[in-house]
N, C-alpha and C positions, 0 to 999 in steps of 0.2 A: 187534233188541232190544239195549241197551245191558247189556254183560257188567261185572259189579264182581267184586271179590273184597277182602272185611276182615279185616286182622290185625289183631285184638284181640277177645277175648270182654267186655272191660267191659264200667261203664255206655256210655260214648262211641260206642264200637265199634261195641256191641250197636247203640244208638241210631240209629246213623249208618246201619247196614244196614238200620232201619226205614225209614227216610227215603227211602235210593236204591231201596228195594222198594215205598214208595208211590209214587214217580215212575215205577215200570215201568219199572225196571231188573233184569233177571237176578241175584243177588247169591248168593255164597259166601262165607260167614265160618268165619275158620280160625283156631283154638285150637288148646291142649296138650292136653285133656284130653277123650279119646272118652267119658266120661258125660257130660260137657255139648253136645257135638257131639250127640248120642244123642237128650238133651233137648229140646233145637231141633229138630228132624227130626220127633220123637216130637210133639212138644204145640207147637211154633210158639213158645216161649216160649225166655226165656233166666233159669231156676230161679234162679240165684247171683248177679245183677245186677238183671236187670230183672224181679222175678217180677210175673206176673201180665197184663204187659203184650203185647199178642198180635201176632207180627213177621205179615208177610207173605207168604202162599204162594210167592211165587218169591225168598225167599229158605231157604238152607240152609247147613248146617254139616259142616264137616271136619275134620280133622287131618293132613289132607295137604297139604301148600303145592303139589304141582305142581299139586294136582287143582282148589285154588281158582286156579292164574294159569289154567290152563287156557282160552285165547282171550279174557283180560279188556281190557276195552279202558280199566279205570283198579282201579289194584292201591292198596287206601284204611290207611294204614299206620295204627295206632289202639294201639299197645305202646307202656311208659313208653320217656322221652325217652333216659333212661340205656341204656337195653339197645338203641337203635334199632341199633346199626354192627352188636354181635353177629348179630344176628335178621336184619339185610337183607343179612351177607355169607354166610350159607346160603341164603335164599331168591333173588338177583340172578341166580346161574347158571337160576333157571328162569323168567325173565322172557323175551315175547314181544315184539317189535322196535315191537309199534303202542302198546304198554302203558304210560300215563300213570301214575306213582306219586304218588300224592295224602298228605299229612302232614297228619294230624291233633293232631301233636305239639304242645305250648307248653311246649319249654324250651332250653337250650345246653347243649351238651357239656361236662364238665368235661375239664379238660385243653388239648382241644383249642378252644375256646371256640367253636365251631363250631355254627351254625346247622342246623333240621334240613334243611333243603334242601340245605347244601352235606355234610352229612355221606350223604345220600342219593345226590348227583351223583358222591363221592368214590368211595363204597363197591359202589354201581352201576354207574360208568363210563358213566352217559347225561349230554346236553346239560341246557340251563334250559327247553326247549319240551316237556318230560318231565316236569317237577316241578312240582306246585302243592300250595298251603298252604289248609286250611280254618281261619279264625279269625275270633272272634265271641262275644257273647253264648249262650254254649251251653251251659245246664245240662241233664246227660245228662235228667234224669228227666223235667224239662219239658219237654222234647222230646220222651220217651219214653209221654208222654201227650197227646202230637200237640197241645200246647201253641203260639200262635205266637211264631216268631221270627225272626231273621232275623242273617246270615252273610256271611262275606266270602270267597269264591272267588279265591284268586290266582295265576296263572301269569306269567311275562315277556313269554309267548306269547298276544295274549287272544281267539287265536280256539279256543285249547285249554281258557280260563277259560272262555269261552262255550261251551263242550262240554260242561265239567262242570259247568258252572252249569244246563245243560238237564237233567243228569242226575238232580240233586239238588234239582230245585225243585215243591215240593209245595205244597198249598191254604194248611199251616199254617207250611213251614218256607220264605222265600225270602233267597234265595242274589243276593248282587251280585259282579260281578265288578272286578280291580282288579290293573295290572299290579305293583306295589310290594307282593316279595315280600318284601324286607326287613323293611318297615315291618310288613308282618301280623305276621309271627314275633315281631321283638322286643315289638311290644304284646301279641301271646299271649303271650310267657316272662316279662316284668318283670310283668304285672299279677300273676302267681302272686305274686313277692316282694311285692307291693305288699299286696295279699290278706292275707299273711301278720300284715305289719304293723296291717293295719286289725284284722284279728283279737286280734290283742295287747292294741292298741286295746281291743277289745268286753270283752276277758276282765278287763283291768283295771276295770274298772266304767266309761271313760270317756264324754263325751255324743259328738255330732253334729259338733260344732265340731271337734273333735278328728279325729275322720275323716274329715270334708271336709276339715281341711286336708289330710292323708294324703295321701287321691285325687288333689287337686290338683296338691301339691309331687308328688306320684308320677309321676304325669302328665306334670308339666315334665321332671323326671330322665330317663322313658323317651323323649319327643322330643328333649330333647339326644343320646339314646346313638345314636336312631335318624339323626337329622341326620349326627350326625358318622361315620356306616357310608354313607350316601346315600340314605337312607329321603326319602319325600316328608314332610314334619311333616303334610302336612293329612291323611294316616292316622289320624294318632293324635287327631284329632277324631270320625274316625269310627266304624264298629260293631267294628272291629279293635284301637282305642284305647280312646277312650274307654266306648266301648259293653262291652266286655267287663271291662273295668276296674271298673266300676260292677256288673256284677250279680257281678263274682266279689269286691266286698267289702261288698257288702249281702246278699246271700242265704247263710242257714242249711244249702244244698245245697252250697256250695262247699267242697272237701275242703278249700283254702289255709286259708281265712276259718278254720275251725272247728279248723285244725289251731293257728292262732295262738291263738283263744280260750285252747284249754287249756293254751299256753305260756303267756298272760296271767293267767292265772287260778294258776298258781304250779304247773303241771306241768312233771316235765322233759322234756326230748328223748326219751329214751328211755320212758317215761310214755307221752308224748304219741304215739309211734311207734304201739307196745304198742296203744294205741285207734283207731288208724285204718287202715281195714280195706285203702282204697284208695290209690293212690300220690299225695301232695302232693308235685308235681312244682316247688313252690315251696326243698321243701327242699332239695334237692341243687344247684338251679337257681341257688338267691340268689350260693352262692360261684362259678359259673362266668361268674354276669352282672355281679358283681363285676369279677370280674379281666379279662372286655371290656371292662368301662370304664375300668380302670387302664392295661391296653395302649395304649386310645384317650385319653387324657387326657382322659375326661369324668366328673367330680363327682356322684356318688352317695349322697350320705348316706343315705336312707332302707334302699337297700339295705345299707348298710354296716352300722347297725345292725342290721335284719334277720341279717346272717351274724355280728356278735358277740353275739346273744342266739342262736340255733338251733345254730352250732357253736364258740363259744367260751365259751358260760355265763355271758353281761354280764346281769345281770339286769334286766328289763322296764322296769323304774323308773326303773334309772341308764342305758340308750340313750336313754331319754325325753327326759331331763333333758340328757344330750348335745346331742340335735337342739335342743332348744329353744335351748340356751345358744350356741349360732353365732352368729357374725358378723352381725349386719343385713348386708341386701343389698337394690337391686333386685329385683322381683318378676321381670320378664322374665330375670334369670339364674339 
């Protein structure tokens, strides 16, 4: 039987260890906080994220990192993006030599603009035949009600994609695999910014027109960034681009989407912090995918605006008005 173990009690997290325990997989999920561990064990459920929703007998909860790597044969990281170096340079000392680390993450480090796969490879000291990235249309909760959908599994290695893709693939949730780990990650970290802005969008009262375009120009922006890092572009037509990109700025379930709403709607930052309970991994995300595309010489307006309305205070109306006011261009730039 295939051994997992997940760091992270979220929705996602939680989510995700339903999914590799309907596949008949072994799983351990490991938190901070022994009443929740307690929880899980106790009623099968996870109270604080997913109540109600009933995980599966072979899976269980701990607080002990060694006790969930203990013989895992893929360690499913599932903590915001920000805290990953902290949290994986205490857990790396207890990692086992066969143990695949799987990033559920979707965002870049600040500072170091760092992807989470290489800030995983850094902080680990494993190869790229160790690291694979989960990204996708994946809203925890419709997952979490064994909802279908479908995902992109990526290693560089793809007979180790094809491992975890066995591991994870269930009646409602299927799993493709795809060696361009690049191209996954940066379509999971920009569609957050991208999210953000569509949200802006909703909150301001705007129609359709106005979001599609969003998506769209979004879209282009994240293929140029990934092009110019060596992404394949035809990622980002797929369920790693485009597919996640669309449900994370059309659904009501999206932390990003909803965190923009109530910046559009005339809440401030810290307002809008104040009300949301889970991490918009858009917010911190927008300045660090910013400044990879300033390093790389690749033109991001969307996102720009995005980081002078969230942490400079441009208000909603007047970035609007910016973007619109550019230069004509070609569509293909």
């Amino acid at each position: 039987m295939t051994r997992c173990a997940v760091f992270g009690t979220g929705s996602w997290g939680t989510a995700f260890a339903m999914i590799l325990g309907d596949a008949g997989c072994e799983v351990t999920l490991w938190g901070r906080r022994q009443a929740l561990a307690d929880a899980v064990n106790a009623t099968h459920t996870n109270p604080d994220y997913l109540p109600g929703v009933r995980l599966p007998g072979s899976v269980r909860a701990t607080t002990d990192p060694a006790e969930a790597l203990a013989g895992a044969d893929f360690a499913v990281l599932a903590v915001p993006s920000q805290t990953l170096r902290e949290n994986l340079a205490a857990w790396a000392p207890l990692l086992e030599p066969q143990t695949v680390l799987v990033s559920l993450m979707k965002g870049i480090e600040l500072g170091t603009v760092k992807r989470m796969s290489e800030v995983v490879a850094e902080v680990a000291g494993i190869g790229p035949e160790r690291i694979a990235v989960i990204s996708g249309p994946n809203l925890a909760l419709e997952i979490a009600n064994r909802q279908p959908a479908a995902s992109v599994v990526a290693c560089t290695d793809e007979a180790v994609a094809k491992r975890l893709q066995a591991a994870c693939h269930t009646p409602y949730f299927r799993p493709y695999t795809n060696t361009d780990v690049i191209g996954c990650e940066l379509g999971g970290a920009v569609k957050n910014v991208i999210g953000l802005a569509v949200g802006m969008a909703d909150g301001m009262g705007l129609g359709d027109n106005t979001k599609a375009t969003l998506i769209t120009r979004g879209l282009a922006e994240t293929t140029r960034l990934g092009t110019a890092l060596g992404a394949d572009p035809y990622t980002f037509a797929g369920l790693a681009g485009m597919g996640d990109l669309v449900a994370t700025c059309s659904s009501p379930l999206s932390r990003n989407h909803t965190f923009g709403i109530n910046l559009g709607r005339g809440m401030s930052l810290a307002e809008t912090i104040a009300a949301t309970r889970q991490t918009a991994e858009g917010v911190k995300s927008c300045e660090s995918v910013l400044d990879l595309a300033r390093r790389n010489g690749v033109d991001m307006p969307i996102v720009e605006a995005v980081v002078d309305v969230v942490h400079n205070g441009r208000p909603t109306q007047e970035a609007l008005q910016a973007l619109m006011s550019r230069s004509a261009k070609p569509e293909r730039h």
